[in-house]
C-alpha positions as CSV (number, residue, x, y, z in Angstrom):
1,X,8.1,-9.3,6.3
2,X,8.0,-10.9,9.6
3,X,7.6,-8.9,12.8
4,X,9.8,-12.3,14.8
5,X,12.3,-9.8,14.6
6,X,10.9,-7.5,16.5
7,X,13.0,-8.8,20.0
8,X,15.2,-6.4,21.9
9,X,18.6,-6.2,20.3
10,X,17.4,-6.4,17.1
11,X,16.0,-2.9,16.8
12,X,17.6,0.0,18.9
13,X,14.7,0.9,21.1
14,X,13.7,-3.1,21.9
15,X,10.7,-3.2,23.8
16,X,10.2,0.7,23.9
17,X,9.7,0.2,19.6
18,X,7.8,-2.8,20.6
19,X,4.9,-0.6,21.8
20,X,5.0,2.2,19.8
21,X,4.8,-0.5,17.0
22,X,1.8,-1.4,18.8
23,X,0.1,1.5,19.1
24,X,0.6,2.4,15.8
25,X,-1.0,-0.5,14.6
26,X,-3.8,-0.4,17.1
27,X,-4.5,3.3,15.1
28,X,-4.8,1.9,11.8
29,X,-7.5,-0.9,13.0
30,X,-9.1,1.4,14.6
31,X,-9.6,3.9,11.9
32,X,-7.1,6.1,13.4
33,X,-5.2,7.0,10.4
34,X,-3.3,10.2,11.0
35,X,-2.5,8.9,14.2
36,X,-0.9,5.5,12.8
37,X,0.7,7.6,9.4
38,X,2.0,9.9,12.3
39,X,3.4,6.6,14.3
40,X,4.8,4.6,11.3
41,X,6.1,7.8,9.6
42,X,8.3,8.1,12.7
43,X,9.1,4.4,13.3
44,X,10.6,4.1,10.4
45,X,13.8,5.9,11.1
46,X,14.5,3.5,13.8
47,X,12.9,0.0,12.3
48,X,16.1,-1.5,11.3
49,X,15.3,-4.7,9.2
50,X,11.6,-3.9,10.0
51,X,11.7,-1.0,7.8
52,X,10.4,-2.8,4.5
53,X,7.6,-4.0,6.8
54,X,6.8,-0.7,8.4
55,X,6.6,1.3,5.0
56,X,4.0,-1.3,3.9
57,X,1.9,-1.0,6.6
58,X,2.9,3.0,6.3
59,X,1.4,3.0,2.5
60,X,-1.8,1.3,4.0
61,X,-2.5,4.2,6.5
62,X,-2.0,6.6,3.5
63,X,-4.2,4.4,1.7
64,X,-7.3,3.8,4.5
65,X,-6.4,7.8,4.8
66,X,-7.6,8.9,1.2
67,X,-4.4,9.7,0.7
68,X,-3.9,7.8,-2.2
69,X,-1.2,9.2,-4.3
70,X,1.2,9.2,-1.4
71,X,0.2,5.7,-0.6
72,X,1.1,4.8,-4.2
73,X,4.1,6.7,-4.0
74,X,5.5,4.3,-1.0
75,X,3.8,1.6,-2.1
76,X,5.6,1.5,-5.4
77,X,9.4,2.9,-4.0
78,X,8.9,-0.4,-1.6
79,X,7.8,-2.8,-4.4
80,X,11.0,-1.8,-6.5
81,X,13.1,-2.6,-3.6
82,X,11.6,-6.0,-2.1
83,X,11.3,-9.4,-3.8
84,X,8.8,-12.3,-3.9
85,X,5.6,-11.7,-1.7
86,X,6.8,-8.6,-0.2
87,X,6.9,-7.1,-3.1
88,X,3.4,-8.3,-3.9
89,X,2.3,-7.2,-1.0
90,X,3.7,-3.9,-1.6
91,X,2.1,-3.7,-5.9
92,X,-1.5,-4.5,-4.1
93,X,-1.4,-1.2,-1.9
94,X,0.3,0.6,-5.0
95,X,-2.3,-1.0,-7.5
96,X,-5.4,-0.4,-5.0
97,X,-4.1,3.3,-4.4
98,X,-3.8,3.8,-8.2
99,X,-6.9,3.2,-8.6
100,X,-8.6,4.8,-5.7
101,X,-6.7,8.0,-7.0
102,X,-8.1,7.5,-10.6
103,X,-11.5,7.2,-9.1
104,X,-11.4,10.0,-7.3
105,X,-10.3,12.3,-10.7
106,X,-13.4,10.5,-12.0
107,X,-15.5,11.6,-9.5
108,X,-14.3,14.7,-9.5
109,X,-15.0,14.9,-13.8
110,X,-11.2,14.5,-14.8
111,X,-11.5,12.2,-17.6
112,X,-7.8,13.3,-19.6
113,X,-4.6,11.5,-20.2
114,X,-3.3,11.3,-16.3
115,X,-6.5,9.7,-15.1
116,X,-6.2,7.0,-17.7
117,X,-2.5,6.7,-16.9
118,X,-3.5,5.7,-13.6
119,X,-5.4,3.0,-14.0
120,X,-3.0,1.5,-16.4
121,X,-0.3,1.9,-13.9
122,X,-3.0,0.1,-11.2
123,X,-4.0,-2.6,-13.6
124,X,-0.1,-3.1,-14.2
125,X,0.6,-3.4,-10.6
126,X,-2.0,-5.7,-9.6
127,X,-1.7,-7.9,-12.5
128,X,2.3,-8.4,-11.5
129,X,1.1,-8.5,-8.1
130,X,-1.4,-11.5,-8.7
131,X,1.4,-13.2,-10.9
132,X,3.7,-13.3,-8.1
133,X,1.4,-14.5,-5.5
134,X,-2.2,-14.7,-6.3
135,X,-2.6,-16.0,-2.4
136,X,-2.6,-12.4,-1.4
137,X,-5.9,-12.0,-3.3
138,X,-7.5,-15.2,-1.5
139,X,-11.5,-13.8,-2.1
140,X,-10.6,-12.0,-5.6
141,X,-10.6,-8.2,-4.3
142,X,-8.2,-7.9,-6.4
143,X,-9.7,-10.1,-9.6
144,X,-12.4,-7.6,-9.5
145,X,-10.8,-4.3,-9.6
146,X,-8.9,-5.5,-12.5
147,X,-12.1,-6.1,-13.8
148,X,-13.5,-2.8,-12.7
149,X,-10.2,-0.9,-13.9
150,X,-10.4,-2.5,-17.6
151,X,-14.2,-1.3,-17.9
152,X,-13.0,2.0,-17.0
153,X,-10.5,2.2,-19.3
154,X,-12.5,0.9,-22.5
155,X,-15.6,4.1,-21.5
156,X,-12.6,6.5,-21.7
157,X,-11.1,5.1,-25.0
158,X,-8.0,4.0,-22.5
């Protein structure tokens, strides 16, 4: 999902989408998150073949947000539509939001059947994610919450 494209002609606005694409990016590193899910949310309807690229980085804002089941929501939508590495990319933010959300219903003492479906849905996601491309995972962030997710799931019988 390469942002090359992003030249005038290619999308409708040109350089105008150029630096809203900008700014909405400058949000997310900055820990600016509504601010970026506000930016992305609206670029999208005008991102052309920059969409798949935009809802990723979309799903991360809703992710660094908290707002994890959202974030898995678009996560997931984009991995069933994208191939290869994209779609890696796409199962890591959908796997890491899964879990996040599962930790959260932990935290918050929900132990039942949907908690446990979510980290089976994360661990599924970022075990097809590491399969495709386990380059995406060059340190093992993703090794670990595997790890973290199965020890989970074996304290609540899961």
């Amino acid at each position: 999902m390469s942002l090359a494209a992003c030249e005038p002609g290619v999308i409708s606005e040109g350089a105008d989408f150029q630096r809203k694409y900008s700014s909405a990016r400058k949000a997310l590193e900055q820990g600016n998150y509504d601010s970026a899910i506000r930016s992305y949310g609206a670029l999208i309807q005008t991102a052309g073949p920059l969409e798949p690229r935009l809802r990723l980085e979309y799903s991360h804002a809703l992710l660094r947000a908290s707002r994890y089941d959202e974030a898995a929501q678009v996560a997931s939508a984009l991995a069933a539509s994208t191939k290869g590495s994209d779609r890696a990319a796409a199962l890591a933010v959908s796997g890491t939001a899964q879990h996040e959300s599962a930790l959260a219903d932990l935290g918050a003492g929900r132990t039942g059947a949907a908690t446990v479906a979510k980290l089976r849905a994360a661990d599924a996601a970022l075990k097809e994610m590491l399969a495709i491309d386990a380059s995406l995972d060059p340190l093992g962030a993703m090794v670990s919450r595997r790890a973290d997710i199965a020890r989970d799931l074996k304290r609540l019988g899961g």
